[in-house]
C-alpha positions in Angstrom: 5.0 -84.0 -24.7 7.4 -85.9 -26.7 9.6 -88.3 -24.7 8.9 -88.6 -21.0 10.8 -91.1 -18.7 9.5 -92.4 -15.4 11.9 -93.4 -12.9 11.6 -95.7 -9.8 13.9 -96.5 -7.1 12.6 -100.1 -5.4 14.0 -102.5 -2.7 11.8 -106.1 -2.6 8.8 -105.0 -5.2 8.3 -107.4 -7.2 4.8 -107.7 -6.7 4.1 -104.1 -6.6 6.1 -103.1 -10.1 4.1 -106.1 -12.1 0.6 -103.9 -10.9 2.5 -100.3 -10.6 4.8 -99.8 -14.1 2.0 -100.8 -16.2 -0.6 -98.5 -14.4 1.6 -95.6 -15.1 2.6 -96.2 -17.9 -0.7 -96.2 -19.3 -1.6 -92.4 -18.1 1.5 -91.7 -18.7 1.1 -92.1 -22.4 -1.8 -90.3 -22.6 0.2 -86.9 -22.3 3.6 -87.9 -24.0 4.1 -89.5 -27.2 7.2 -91.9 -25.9 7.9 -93.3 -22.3 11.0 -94.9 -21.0 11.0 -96.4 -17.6 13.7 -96.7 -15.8 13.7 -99.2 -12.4 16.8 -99.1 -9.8 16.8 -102.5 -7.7 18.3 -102.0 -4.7 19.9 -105.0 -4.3 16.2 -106.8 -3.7 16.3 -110.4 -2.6 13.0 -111.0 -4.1 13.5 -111.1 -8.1 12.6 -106.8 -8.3 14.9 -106.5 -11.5 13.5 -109.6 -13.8 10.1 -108.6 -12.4 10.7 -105.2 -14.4 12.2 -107.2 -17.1 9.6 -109.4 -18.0 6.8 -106.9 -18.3 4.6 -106.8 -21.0 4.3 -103.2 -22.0 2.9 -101.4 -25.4 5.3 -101.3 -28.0 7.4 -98.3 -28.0 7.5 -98.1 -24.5 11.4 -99.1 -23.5 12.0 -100.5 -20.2 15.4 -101.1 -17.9 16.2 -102.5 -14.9 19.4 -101.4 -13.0 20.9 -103.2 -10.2 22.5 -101.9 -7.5 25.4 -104.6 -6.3 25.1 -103.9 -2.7 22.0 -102.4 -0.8 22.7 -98.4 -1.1 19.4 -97.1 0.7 16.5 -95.0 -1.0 18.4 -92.3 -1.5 21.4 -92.9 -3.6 18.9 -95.3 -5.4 16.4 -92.8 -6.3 19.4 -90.4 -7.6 20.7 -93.1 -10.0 17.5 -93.9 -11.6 17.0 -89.8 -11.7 20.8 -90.1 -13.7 19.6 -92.9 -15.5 16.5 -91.4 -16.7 18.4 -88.9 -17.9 21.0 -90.0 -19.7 17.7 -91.5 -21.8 17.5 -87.7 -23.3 14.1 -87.4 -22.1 12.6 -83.9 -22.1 10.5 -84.7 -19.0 11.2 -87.0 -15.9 9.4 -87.9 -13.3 10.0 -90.0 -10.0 7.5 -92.2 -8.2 8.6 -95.0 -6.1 8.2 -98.6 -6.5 6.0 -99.3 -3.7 3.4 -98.0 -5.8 1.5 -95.6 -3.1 0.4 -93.5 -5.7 -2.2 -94.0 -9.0 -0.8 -93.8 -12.3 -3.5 -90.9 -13.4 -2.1 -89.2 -10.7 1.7 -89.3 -11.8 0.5 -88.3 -15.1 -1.1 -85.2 -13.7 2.4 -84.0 -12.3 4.0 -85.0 -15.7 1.4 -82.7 -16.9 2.2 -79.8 -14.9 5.4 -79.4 -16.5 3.8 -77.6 -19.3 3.3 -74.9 -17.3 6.1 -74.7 -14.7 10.0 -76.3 -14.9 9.0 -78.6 -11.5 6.1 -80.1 -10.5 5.8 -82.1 -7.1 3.0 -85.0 -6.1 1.3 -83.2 -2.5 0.1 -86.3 -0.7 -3.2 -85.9 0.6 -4.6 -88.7 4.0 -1.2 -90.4 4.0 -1.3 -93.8 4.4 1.8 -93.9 6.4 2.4 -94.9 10.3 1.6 -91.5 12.6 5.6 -91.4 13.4 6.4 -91.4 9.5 4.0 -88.5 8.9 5.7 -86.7 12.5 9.0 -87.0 11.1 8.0 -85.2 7.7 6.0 -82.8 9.4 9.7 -81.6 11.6 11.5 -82.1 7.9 9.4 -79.6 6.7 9.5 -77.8 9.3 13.5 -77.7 9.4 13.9 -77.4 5.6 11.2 -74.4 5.6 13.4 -72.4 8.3 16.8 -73.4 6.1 15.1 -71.6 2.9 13.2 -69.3 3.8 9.8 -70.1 3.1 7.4 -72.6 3.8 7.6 -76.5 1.7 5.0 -78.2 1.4 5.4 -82.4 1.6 9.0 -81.2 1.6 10.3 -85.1 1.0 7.2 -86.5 -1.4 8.9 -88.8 -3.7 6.7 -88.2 -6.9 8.5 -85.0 -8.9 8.4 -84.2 -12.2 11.4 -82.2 -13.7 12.4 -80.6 -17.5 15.8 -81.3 -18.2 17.3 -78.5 -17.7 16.2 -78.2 -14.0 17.0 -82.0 -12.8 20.7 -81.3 -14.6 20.8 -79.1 -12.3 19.7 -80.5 -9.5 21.9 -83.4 -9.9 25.1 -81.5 -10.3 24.2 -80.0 -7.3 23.3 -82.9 -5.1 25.6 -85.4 -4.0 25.5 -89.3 -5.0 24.9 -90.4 -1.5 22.4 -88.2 -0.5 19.9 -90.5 2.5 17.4 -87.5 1.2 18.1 -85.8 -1.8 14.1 -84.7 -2.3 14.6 -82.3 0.6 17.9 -81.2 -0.8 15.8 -80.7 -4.1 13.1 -78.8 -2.5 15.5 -76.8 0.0 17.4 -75.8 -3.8 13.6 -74.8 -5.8 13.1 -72.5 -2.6 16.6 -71.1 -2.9 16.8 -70.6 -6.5 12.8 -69.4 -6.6 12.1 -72.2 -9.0 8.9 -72.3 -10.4 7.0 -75.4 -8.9 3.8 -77.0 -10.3 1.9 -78.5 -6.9 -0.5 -81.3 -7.6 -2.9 -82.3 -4.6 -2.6 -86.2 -4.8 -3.8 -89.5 -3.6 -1.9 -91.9 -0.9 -3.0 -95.1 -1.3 -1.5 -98.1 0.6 1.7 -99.9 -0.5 1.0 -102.7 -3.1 2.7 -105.8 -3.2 3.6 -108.7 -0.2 4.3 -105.8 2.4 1.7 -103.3 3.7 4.6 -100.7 5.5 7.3 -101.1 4.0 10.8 -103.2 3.8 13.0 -100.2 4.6 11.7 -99.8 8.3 10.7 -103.3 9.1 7.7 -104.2 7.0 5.0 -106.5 8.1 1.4 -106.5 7.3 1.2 -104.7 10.9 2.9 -101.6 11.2 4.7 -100.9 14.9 2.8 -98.4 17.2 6.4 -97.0 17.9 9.0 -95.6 15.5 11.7 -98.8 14.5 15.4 -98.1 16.1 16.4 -97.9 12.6 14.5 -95.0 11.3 15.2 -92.8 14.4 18.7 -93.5 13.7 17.7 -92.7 10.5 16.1 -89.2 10.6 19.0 -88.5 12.9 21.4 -88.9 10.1 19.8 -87.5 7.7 19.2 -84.2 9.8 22.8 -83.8 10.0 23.0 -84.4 6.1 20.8 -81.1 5.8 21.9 -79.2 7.9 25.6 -79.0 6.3 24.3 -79.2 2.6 22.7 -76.1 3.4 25.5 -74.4 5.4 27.5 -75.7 2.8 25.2 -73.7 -0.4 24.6 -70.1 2.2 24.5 -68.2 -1.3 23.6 -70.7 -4.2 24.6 -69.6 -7.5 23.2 -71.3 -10.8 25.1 -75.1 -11.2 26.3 -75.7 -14.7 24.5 -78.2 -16.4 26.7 -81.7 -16.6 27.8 -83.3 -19.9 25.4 -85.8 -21.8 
């Protein structure tokens, strides 16, 4: 592969990126001859985009950090740093979050998969996750599989792989604020019969200060019951999917956007 970029949306890892970008980007090279990485701060509190900045990485490899000026959630995040990576005019991208839950030989292998098939998706194997977390994707898939037509598996798994083409669009088809645009992303694959590389995957546990996670609480100790906020949450983003896909009953082909 010639240019790949690898794109991270991250809220309050710093910690984890110093460990994480470095990891992947060494697999990462193995299978592409140029890497850009692209990190989205989410408004962090904890230093996340000079963190990214102040990496020591092989020569060749470009890095940026992008800063969100208020605190948009995971969602909007991860689409700009999907935007971001590519406006680099990468061939390949790929997603992985910042928390780092994933090993870098293990990103590379979906990055690999895109020789063979225009998507490739990250299928997370003993998640590391609290039970309710793993509940609410198990209903998400559940929902999204009824909505297209055909079973998705880790329907919201945020490590994806995408050629150009594809995540163009994706992106034009997607809107900005999406709380979950990876199961709009795998409701439109399904739709449009997209070709989609599977990858059976490690979970490993989140690197960095926080051991669950600063978007529903964090803490070293996870809470035995679902946080207000994440009910309210999954609520929400229900809603969200339900009218993107009333909204798309017959999807056609979405033009590609401008460079």
């Amino acid at each position: 592969m010639t240019h790949v970029a690898v794109v991270m949306p991250a809220f309050n890892e710093a910690d984890a990126l110093r460990e994480f970008v470095p990891e992947v980007v060494r697999a990462v090279r193995r299978v592409a001859d140029r890497v850009s990485v692209v990190v989205v701060d989410d408004a962090s509190a904890d230093g996340t985009a000079d963190a990214v900045r102040e990496l020591d990485l092989p020569a060749g490899v470009t890095v940026a950090a992008i800063r969100n000026d208020e605190n948009l959630g995971h969602g909007p995040s991860a689409l700009r740093a999907y935007a971001a990576g590519y406006s680099t005019g990468a061939e390949w991208i790929v997603h992985v979050d910042g928390d780092g839950q994933f090993l870098g030989e293990d990103v590379a292998a979906v990055v690999a998969q895109l020789a063979f098939e225009p998507a490739a998706r990250g299928v997370r194997r003993h998640r590391r996750d609290p039970w309710y977390r793993k509940a609410a994707t198990l209903v998400v898939m559940l929902g999204a599989s009824a909505l297209a037509g055909g079973r998705i598996p880790d329907v919201n798994t945020p490590l994806r792989a995408y050629r150009r083409p594809v995540l163009g669009r994706l992106l034009a088809a997607t809107d900005a604020m999406a709380l979950v645009p990876h199961v709009h992303f795998s409701i439109l694959e399904r739709t449009w019969r997209l070709g989609v590389g599977k990858v059976r995957v490690r979970h490993v546990a989140r690197r960095g200060r926080s051991a669950e996670g600063s978007m529903w609480g964090g803490g070293a100790v996870a809470p035995k019951l679902p946080p207000r906020r994440l009910l309210v949450f999954i609520g929400r983003a229900a809603v969200e999917v339900w009218h993107f896909r009333v909204r798309r009953a017959a999807p056609r082909p979405v033009p590609l956007p401008e460079d």
